[in-house]
C-alpha positions in Angstrom: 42.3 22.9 19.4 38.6 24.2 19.8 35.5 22.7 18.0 33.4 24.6 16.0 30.2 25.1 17.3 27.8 24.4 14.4 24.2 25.0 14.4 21.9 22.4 14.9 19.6 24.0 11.7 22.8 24.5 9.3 23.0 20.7 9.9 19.5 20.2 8.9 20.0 22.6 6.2 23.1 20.8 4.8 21.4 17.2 4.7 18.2 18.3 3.0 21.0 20.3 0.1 23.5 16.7 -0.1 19.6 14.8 -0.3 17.8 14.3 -4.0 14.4 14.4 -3.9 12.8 13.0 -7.1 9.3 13.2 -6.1 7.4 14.3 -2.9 3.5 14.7 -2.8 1.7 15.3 0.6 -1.8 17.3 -0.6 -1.3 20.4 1.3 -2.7 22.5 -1.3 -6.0 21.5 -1.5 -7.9 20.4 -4.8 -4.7 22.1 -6.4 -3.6 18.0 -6.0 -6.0 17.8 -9.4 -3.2 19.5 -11.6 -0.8 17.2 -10.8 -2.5 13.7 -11.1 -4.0 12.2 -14.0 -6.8 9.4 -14.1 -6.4 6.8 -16.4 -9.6 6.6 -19.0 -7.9 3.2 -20.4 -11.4 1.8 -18.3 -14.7 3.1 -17.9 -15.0 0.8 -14.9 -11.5 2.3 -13.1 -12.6 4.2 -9.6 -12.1 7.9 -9.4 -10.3 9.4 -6.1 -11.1 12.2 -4.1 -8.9 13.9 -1.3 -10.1 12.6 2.2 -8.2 12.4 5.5 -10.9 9.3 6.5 -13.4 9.0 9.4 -10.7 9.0 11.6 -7.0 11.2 11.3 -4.2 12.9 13.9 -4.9 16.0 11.5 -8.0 16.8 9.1 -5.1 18.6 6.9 -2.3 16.7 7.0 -3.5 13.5 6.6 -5.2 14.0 3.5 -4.4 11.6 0.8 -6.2 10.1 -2.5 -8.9 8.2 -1.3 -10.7 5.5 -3.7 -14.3 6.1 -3.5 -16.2 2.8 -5.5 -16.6 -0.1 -4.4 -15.3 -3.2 -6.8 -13.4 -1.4 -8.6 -9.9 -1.7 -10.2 -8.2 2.5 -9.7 -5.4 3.9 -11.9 -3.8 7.2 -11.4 -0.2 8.5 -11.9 2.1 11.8 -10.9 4.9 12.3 -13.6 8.0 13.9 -12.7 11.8 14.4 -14.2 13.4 11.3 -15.7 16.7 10.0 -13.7 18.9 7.6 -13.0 19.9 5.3 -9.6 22.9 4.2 -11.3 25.6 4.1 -8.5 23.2 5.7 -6.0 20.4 4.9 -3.3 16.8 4.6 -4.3 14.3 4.9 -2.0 10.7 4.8 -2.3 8.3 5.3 0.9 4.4 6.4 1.2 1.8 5.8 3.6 -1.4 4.0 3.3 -4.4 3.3 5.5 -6.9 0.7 5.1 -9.8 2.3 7.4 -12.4 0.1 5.9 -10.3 -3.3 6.9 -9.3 -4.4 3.3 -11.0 -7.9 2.4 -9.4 -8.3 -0.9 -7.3 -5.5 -2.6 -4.0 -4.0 -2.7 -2.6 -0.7 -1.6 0.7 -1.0 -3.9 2.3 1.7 -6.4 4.4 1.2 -9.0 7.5 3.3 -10.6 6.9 3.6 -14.7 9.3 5.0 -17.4 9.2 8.4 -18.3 7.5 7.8 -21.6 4.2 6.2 -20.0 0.9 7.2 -21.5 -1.2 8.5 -18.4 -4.0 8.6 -19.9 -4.1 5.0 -20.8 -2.6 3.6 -17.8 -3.6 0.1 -17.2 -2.5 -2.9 -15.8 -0.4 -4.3 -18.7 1.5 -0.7 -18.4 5.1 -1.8 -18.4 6.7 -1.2 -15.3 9.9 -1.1 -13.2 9.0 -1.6 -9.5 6.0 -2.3 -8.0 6.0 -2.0 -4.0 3.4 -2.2 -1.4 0.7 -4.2 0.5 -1.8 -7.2 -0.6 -4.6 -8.5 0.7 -6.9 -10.8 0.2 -9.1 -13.4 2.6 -6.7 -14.9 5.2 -4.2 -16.7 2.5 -2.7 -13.0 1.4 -1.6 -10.7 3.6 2.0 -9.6 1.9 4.4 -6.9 0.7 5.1 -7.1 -2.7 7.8 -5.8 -3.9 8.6 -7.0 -8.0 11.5 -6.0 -9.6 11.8 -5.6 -13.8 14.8 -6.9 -14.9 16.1 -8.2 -18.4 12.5 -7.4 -19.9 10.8 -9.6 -17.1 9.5 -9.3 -14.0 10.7 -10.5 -10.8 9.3 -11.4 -7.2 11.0 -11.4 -3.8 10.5 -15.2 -2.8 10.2 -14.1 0.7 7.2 -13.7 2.5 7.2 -10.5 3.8 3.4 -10.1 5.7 2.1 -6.5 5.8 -0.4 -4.4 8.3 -3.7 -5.6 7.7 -5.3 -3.1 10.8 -7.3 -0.1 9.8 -5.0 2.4 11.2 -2.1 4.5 8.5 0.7 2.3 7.9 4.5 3.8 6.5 5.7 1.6 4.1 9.6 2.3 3.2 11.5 -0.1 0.0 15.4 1.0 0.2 17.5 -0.4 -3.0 21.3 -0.1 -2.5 24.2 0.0 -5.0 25.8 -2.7 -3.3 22.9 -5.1 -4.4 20.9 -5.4 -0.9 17.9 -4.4 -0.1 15.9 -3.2 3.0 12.0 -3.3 3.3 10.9 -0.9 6.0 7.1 -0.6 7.5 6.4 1.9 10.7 10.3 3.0 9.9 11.6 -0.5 11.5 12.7 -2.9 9.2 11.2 -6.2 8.4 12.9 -7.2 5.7 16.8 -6.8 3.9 19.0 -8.8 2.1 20.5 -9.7 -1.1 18.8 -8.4 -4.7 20.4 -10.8 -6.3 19.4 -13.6 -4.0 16.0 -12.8 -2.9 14.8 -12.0 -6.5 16.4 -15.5 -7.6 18.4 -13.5 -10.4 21.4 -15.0 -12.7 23.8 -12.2 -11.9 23.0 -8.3 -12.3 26.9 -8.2 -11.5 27.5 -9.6 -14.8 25.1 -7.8 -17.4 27.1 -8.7 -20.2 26.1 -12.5 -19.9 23.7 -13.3 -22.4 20.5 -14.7 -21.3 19.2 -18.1 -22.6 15.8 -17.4 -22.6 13.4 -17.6 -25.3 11.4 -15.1 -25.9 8.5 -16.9 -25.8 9.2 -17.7 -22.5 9.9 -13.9 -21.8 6.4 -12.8 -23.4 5.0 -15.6 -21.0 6.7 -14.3 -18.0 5.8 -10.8 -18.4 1.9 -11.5 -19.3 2.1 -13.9 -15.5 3.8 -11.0 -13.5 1.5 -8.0 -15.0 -1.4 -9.9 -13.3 -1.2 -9.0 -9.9 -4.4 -7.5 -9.9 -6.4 -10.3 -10.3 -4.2 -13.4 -9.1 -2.1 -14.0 -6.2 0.9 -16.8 -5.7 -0.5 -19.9 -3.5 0.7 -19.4 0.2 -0.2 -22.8 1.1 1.5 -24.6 -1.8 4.8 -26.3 -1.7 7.0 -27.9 -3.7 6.8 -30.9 -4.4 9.9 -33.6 -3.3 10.8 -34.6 -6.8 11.7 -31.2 -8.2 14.4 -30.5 -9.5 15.7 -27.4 -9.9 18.6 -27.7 -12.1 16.4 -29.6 -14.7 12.8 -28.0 -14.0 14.1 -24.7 -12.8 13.3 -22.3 -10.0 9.7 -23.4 -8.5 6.9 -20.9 -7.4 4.2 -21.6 -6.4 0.8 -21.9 -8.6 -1.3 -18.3 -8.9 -4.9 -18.3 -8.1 -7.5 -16.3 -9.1 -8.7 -13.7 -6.5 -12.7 -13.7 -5.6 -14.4 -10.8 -7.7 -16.1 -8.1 -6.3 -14.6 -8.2 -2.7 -12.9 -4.9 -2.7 -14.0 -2.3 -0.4 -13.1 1.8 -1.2 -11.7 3.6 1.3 -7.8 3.0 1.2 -5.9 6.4 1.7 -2.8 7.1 -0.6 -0.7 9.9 1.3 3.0 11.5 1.4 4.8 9.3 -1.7 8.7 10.6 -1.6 11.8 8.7 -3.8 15.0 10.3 -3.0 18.1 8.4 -2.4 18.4 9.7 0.8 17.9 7.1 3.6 18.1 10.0 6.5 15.7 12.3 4.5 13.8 9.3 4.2 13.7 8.9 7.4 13.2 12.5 8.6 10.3 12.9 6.3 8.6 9.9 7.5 9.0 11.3 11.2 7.4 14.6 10.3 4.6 13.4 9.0 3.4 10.1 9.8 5.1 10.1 12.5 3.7 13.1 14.0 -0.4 12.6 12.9 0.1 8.3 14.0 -0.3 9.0 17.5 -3.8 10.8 17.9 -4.8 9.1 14.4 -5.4 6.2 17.1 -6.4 8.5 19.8 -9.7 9.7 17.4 -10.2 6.4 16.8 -10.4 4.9 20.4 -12.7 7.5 21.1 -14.9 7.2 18.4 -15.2 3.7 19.4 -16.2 4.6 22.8 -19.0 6.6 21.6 -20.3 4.1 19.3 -20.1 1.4 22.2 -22.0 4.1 24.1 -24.3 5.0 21.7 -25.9 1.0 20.6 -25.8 0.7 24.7 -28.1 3.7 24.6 -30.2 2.1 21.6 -30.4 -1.0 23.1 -31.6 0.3 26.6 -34.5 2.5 24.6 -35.6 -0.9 22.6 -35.8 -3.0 25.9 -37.4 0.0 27.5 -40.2 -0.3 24.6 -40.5 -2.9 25.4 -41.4 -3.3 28.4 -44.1 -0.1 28.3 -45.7 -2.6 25.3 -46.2 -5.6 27.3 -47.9 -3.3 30.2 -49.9 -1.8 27.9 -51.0 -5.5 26.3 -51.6 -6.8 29.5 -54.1 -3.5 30.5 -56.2 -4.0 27.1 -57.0 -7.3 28.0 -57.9 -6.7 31.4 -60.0 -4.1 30.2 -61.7 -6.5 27.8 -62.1 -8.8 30.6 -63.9 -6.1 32.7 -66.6 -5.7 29.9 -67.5 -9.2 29.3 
């Protein structure tokens, strides 16, 4: 029996068709980006955006993303697009971001909100359903989160997973399966996967029909800890202590502590957000464009260093220089001076 020959584009074609694409956004169109976002005016003090590829890029056009432009300040924006549902499906949520001011405190995270969120008044209490990305702050935090709403509360992976604290444009992928695991990706290699259920220290989301024991007290309580991100972050050096018990005092987690105001730099680049609940288009999409710009991104930057290094040689050659000429010309005026006494 002979094999049909297929084309290597009717492939390509075919997997983009069977692929779902709930949201893509990579700025190609210019300022057009403007029509499609909406800045929060919940805050006077939020930081406004503007579309930048950086000081350094692999392309001036492709690289452009949402830049934050203020100092010490908190930033909320948001993208609507159709309602669905991952029920029985593949959810997949990737973006890049690039710290080229080296982060000291802040986070480069997005979150996924229901379809009935007010935009305008976006804030950090906003109720949301997953929030995914990088946090930094000092040398203690340096992680992915990735929080999980569940049951009207919010949920933390209890692993550590560290992120990329360089300058350069980092690919961060979060792949939720119908199966219950998980798989965090960064660069397109994973560094994280496992169980939902596990790592997020739920009940059972097997068995939704079990009623939960909860007050809701303890709910509200829960909720107001989680939506803090922002300004707190868990303890890294913390643990717990040898008498607890977790069948009497519950799951333990470590304390949260306040993060130091006013130590956020702007500068972070927010570029080429895609959900789908294709893992190959997923991957495909990542290849073609941060995959294709990393490369000279780091190229530009090398040689921008070089000419910096170059250019304070060249400054600090001139001062010495100065310097010299100005002790000659001190010594002659006083052996002038001399000569006329």
């Amino acid at each position: 029996m002979a094999a049909a020959r297929v084309p290597l584009w009717a492939v390509c074609v075919l997997r983009v068709a069977l692929a779902t694409v709930y949201f893509q956004e990579d700025f190609l169109d210019g300022e057009r980006w403007r029509n499609r976002w909406v800045q929060s005016t919940n805050d006077s003090q939020f930081g406004y955006f503007r579309l930048s590829s950086g000081k350094f890029y692999g392309h001036k056009e492709k690289d452009k993303g949402l830049q934050t432009t203020q100092n010490s300040r908190f930033y909320a924006i948001s993208a609507r697009f159709k309602p669905f549902s991952n029920k029985g499906k593949t959810l997949i949520i990737q973006y890049t971001v690039k710290h080229e001011q080296k982060m000291d405190c802040g986070g480069g995270y997005i979150k996924l909100f229901p379809a009935d969120v007010d935009q305008k008044n976006l804030n950090g209490k906003s109720q949301y359903y997953i929030m995914f990305g990088p946090d930094i702050c000092g040398f203690d935090v340096k992680k992915v989160h990735v929080i999980l709403h569940f049951k009207n509360q919010y949920h933390s992976n209890k692993k550590s997973i560290r992120c990329k604290v360089d300058g350069f444009t980092h690919l961060y992928t979060l792949i939720l399966r119908p199966d219950l695991t998980y798989e965090v990706k960064i660069d397109g290699q994973s560094i994280e996967s496992g169980s939902i259920e596990y790592d997020w220290q739920l009940t059972s989301l097997k068995k939704m029909e079990k009623a939960s024991a909860e007050s809701k007290d303890w709910d509200q309580a829960t909720e107001g800890k989680s939506q803090d991100w922002e300004k707190h972050f868990l303890d890294a050096r913390a643990s717990k202590p040898s008498d607890w018990n977790s069948e009497l005092d519950g799951d333990w987690q470590a304390p949260m502590l306040q993060k130091p105001p006013y130590q956020v730099r702007s500068g972070t680049i927010f570029d080429n957000f895609l959900i789908t609940d294709d893992e190959e288009y997923a991957e495909n999409f990542g290849k073609a464009t941060w995959g294709e710009t990393k490369g000279p991104e780091r190229e530009m930057d090398a040689i921008q260093a070089k000419e910096e290094v170059k250019k304070a040689r060249e400054e600090d050659e001139d001062e010495q220089m100065m310097g010299r000429f100005g002790g000659r010309e001190n010594i002659f005026k006083g052996f002038h001076k001399r000569n006329e006494l």
